[in-house]
KOLZAFI-669599 format. One record per residue: z, x, y of N, C-alpha, C, O, CB in turn; residue number from 1; chain. Coordinates in nm, 4 decimals. Each point is the difference from the previous one (the first is absolute). Glycine has a CB too. Layout:
{node {Z,X,Y},{Z,X,Y},{Z,X,Y},{Z,X,Y},{Z,X,Y},NUM,A}
...
***
This chain:
{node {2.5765,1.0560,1.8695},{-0.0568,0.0580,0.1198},{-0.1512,0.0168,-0.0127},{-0.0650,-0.0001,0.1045},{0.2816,0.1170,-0.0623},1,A}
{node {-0.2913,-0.0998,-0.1809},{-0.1124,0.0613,0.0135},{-0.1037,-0.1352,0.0238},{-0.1147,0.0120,0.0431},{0.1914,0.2236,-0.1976},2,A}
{node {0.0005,-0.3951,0.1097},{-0.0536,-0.0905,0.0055},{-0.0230,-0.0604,0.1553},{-0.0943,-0.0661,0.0434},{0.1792,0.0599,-0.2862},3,A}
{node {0.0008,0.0397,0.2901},{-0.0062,0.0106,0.2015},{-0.1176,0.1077,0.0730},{-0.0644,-0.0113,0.1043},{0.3641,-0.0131,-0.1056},4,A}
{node {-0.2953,0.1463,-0.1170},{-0.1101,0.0682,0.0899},{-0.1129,-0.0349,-0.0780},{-0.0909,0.0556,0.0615},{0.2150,0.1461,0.0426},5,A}
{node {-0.1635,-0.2459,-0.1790},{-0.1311,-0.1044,-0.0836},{-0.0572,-0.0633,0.0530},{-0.1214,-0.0192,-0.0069},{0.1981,-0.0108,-0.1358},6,A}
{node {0.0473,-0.0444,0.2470},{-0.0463,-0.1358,0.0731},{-0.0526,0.0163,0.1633},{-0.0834,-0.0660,0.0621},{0.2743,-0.0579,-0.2262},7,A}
{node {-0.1201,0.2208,0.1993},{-0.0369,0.0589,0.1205},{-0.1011,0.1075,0.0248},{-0.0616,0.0263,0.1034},{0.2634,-0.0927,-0.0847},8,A}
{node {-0.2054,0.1272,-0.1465},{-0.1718,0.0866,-0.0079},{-0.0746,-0.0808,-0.0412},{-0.0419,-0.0734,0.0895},{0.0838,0.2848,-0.1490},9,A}
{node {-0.0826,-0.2348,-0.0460},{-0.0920,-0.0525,-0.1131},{-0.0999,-0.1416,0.0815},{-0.1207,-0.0153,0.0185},{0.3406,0.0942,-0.2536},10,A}
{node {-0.0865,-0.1710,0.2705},{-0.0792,-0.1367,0.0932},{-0.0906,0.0621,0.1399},{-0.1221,-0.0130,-0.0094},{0.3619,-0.1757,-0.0524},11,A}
{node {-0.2084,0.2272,0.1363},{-0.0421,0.1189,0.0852},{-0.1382,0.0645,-0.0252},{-0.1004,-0.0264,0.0661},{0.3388,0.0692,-0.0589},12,A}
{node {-0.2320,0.0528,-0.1195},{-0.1043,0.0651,-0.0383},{-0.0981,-0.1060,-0.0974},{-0.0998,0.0417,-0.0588},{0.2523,0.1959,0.0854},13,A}
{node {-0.1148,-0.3546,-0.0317},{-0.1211,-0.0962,-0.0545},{-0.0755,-0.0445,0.1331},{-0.1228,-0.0044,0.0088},{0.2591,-0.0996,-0.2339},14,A}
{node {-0.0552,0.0741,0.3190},{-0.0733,-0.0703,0.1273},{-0.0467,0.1172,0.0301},{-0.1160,-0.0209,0.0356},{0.2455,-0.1779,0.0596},15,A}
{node {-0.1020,0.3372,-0.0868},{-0.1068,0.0984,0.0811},{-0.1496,0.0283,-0.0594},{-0.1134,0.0211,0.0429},{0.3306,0.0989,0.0267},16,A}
{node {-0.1446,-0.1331,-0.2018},{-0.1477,0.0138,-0.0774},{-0.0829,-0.1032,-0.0074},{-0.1202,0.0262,-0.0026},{0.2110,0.1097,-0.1256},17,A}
{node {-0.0463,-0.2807,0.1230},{-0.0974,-0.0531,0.0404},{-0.0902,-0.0309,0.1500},{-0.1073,-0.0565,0.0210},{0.2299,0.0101,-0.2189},18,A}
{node {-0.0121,0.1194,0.2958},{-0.0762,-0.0233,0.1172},{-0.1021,0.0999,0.0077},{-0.1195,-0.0290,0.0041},{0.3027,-0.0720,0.1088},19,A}
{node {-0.1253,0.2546,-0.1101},{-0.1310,0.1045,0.0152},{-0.0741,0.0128,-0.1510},{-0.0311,0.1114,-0.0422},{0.1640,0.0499,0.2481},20,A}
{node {-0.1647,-0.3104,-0.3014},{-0.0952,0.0387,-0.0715},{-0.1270,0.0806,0.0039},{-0.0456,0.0638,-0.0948},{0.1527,-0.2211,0.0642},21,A}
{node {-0.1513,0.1487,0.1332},{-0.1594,0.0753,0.0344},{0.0282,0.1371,0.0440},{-0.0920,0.0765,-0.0291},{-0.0339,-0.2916,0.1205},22,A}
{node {0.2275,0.2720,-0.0283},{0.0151,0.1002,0.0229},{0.0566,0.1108,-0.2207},{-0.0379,0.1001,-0.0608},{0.1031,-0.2409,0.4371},23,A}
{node {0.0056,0.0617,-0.3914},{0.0445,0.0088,-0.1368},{-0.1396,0.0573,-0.0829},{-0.0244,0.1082,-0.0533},{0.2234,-0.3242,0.0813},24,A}
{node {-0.2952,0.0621,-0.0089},{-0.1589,0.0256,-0.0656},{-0.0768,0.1180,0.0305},{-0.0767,0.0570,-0.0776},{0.0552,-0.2819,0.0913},25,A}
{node {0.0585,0.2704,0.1531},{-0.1119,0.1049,0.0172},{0.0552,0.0937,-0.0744},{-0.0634,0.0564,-0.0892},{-0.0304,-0.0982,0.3086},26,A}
{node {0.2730,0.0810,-0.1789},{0.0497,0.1437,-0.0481},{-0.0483,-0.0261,-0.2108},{-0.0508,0.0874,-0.0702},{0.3373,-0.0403,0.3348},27,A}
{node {-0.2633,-0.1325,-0.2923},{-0.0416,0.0052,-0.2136},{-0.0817,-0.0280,-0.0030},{-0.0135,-0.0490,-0.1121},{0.1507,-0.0059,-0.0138},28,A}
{node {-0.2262,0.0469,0.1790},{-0.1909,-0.0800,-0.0736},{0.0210,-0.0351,-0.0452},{0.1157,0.0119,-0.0405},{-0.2625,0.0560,0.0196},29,A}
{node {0.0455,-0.1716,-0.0383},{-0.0282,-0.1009,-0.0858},{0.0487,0.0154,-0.1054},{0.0030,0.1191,-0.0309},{-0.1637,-0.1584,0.1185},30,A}
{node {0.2159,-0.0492,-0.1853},{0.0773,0.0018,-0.0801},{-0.0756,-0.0596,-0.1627},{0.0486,-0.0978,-0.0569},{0.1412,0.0822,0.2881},31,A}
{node {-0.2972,0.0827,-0.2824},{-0.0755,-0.0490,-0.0938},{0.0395,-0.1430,-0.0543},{-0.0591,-0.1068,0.0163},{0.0180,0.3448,-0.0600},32,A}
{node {0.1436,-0.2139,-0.0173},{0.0434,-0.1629,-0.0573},{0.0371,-0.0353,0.0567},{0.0251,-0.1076,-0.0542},{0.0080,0.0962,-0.0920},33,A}
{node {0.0024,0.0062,0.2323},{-0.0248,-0.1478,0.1040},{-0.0608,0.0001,0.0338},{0.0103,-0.1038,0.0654},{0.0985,0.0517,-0.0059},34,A}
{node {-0.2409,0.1102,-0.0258},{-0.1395,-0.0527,0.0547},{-0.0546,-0.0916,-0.1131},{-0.0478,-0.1132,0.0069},{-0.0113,0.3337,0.1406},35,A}
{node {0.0783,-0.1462,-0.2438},{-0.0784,-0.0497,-0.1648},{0.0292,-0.1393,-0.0002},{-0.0774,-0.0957,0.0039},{0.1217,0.3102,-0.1693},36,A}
{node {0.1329,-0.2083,0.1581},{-0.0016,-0.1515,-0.0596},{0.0599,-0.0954,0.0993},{0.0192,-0.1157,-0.0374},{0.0084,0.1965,-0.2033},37,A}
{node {0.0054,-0.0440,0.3680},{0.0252,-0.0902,0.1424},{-0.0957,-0.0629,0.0722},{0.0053,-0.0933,0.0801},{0.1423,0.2289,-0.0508},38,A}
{node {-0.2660,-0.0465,-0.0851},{-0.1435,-0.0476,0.0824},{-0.0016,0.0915,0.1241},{0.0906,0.0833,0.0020},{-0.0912,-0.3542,-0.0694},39,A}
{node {-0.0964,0.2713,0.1849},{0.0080,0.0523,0.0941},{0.1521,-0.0204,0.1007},{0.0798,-0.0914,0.0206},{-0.3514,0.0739,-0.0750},40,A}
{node {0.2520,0.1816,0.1061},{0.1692,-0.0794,0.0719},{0.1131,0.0329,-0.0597},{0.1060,-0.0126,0.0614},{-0.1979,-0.1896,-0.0133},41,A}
{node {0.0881,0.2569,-0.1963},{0.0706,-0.0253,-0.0818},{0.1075,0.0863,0.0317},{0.1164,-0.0360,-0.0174},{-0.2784,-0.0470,-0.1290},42,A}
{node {0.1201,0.2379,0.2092},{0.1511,0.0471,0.0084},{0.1215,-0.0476,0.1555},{0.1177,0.0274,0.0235},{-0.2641,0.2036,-0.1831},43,A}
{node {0.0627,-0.2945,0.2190},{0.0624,-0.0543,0.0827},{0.0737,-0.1330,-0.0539},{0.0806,-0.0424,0.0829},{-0.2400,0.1614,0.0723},44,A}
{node {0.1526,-0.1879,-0.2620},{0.0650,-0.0519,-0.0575},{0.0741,0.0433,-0.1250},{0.0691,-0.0904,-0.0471},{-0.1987,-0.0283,0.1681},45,A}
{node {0.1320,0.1974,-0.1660},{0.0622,0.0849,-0.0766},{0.1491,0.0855,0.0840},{0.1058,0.0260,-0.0574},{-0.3801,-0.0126,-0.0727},46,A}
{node {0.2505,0.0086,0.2367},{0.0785,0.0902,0.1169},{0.0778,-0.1324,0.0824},{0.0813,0.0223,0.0897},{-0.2900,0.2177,-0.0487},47,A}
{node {0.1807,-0.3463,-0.0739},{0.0805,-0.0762,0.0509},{0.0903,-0.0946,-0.1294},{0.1181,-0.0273,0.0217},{-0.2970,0.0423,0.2110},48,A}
{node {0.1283,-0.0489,-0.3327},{0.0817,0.0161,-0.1062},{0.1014,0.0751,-0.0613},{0.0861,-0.0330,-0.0816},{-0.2366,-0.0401,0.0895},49,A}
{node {0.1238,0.1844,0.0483},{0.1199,0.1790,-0.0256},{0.0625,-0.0794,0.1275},{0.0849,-0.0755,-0.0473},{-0.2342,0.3979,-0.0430},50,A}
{node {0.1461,-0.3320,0.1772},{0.0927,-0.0523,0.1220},{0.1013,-0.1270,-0.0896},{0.1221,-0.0117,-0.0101},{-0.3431,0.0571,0.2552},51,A}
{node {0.1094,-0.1256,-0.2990},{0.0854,-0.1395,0.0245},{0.1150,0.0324,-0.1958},{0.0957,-0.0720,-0.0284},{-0.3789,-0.1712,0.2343},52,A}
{node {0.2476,0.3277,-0.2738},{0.0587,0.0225,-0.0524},{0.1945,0.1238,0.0326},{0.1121,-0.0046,-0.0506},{-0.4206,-0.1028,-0.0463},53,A}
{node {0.2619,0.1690,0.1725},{0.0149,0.0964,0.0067},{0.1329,-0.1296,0.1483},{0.0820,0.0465,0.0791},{-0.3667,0.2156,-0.2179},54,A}
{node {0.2646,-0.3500,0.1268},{0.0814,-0.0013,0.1245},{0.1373,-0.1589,-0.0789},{0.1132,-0.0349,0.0337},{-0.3943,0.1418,0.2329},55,A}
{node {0.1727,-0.1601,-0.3880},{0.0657,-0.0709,-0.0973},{0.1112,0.0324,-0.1257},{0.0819,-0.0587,-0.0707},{-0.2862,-0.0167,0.1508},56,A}
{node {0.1390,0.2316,-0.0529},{0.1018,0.0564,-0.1391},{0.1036,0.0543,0.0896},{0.1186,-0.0219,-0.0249},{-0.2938,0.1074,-0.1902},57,A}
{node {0.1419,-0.0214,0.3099},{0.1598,0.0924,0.0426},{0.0719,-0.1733,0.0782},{0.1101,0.0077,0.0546},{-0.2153,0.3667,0.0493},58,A}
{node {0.0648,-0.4526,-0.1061},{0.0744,-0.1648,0.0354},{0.0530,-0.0219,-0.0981},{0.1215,0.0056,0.0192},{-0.2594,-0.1189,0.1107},59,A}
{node {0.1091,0.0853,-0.2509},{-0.0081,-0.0283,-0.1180},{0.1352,0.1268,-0.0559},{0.0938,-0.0356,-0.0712},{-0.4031,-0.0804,0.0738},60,A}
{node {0.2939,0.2434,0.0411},{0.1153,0.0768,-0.0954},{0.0641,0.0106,0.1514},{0.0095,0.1223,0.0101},{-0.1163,0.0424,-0.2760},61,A}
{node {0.1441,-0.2055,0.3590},{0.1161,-0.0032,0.1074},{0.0771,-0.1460,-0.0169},{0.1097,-0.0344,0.0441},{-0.2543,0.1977,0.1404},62,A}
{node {0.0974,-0.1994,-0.2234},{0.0450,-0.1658,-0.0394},{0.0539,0.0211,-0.1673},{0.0967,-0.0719,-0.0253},{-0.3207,-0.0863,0.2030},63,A}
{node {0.1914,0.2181,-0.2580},{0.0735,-0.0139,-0.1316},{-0.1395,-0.0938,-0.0823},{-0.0086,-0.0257,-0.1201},{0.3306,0.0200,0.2238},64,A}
{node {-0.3736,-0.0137,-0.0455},{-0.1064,-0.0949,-0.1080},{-0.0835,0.0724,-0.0988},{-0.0356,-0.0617,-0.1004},{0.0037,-0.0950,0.2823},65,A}
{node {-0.0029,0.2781,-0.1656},{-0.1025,0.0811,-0.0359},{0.0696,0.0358,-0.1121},{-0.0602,0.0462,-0.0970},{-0.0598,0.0262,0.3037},66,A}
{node {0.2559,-0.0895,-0.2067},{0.0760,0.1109,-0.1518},{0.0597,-0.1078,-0.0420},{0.0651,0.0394,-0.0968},{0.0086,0.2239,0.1615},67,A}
{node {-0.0515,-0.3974,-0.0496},{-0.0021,-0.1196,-0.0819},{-0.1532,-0.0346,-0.0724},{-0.0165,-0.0209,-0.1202},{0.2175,-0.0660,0.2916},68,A}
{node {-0.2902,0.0866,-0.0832},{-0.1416,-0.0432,-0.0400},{-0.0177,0.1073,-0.1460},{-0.0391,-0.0441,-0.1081},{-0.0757,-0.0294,0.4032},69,A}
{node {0.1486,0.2061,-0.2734},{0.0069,0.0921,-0.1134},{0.0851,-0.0382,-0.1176},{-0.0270,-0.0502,-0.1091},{-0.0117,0.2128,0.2732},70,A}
{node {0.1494,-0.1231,-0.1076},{0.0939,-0.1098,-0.1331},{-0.0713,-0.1109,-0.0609},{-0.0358,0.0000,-0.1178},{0.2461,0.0200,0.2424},71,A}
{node {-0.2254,-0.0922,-0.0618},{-0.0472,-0.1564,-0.1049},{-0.1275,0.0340,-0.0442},{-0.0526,-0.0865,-0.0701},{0.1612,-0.1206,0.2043},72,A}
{node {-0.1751,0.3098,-0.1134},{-0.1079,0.0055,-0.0705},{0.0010,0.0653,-0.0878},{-0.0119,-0.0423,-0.1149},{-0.0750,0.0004,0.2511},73,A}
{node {0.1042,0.1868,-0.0988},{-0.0027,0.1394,-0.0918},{0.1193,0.0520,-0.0393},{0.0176,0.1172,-0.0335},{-0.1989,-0.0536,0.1397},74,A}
{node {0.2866,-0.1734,-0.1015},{0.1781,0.0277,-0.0212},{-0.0299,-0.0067,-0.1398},{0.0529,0.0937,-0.0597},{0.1176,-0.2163,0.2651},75,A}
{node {-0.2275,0.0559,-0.2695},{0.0398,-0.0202,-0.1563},{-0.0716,0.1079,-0.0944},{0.0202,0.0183,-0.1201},{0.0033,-0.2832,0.1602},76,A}
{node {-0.0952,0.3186,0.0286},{-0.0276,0.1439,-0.0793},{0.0621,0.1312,0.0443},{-0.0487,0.1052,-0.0415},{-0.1603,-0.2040,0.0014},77,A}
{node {0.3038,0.0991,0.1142},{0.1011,0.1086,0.0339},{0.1442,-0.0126,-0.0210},{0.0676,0.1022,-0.0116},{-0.2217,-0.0620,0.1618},78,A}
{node {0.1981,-0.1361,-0.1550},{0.1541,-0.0464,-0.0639},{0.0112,0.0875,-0.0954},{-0.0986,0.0501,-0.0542},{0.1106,-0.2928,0.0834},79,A}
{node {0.1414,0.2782,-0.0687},{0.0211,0.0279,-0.1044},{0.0448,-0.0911,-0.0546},{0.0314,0.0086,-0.1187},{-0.0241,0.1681,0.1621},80,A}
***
């Protein structure tokens, strides 16, 4: 069940955040590192990256991929 409401919040709240990015920017100011190392602009690309992440992972763990992708990576140091 929690992978159904993942998919129905999470995808959702990536597209909102990337649409009202600028409203997002005014309410957090500038975001030092991402100005630093995005260049100008930067937290507006930083705030849309949190979107495009943020809308890949709850896809990614509503689909089952995200805790396979874990397994095959970081499975062999948690096995017993």
């Amino acid at each position: 069940m929690d992978r159904y409401i993942a998919i129905f919040v999470g995808c959702p709240l990536g597209f909102v955040i990337m649409y009202f990015k600028r409203a997002i920017k005014e309410f957090i100011g500038e975001v030092g590192f991402a100005e630093k190392y995005l260049g100008m602009g930067g937290t507006n690309t930083f705030v849309v990256l949190v979107g495009i992440l943020v809308f890949i992972g709850s896809l990614m763990y509503g689909l089952g991929t995200f805790q396979a992708l874990l397994d095959s990576s970081l499975g062999m140091f948690f096995k017993k």
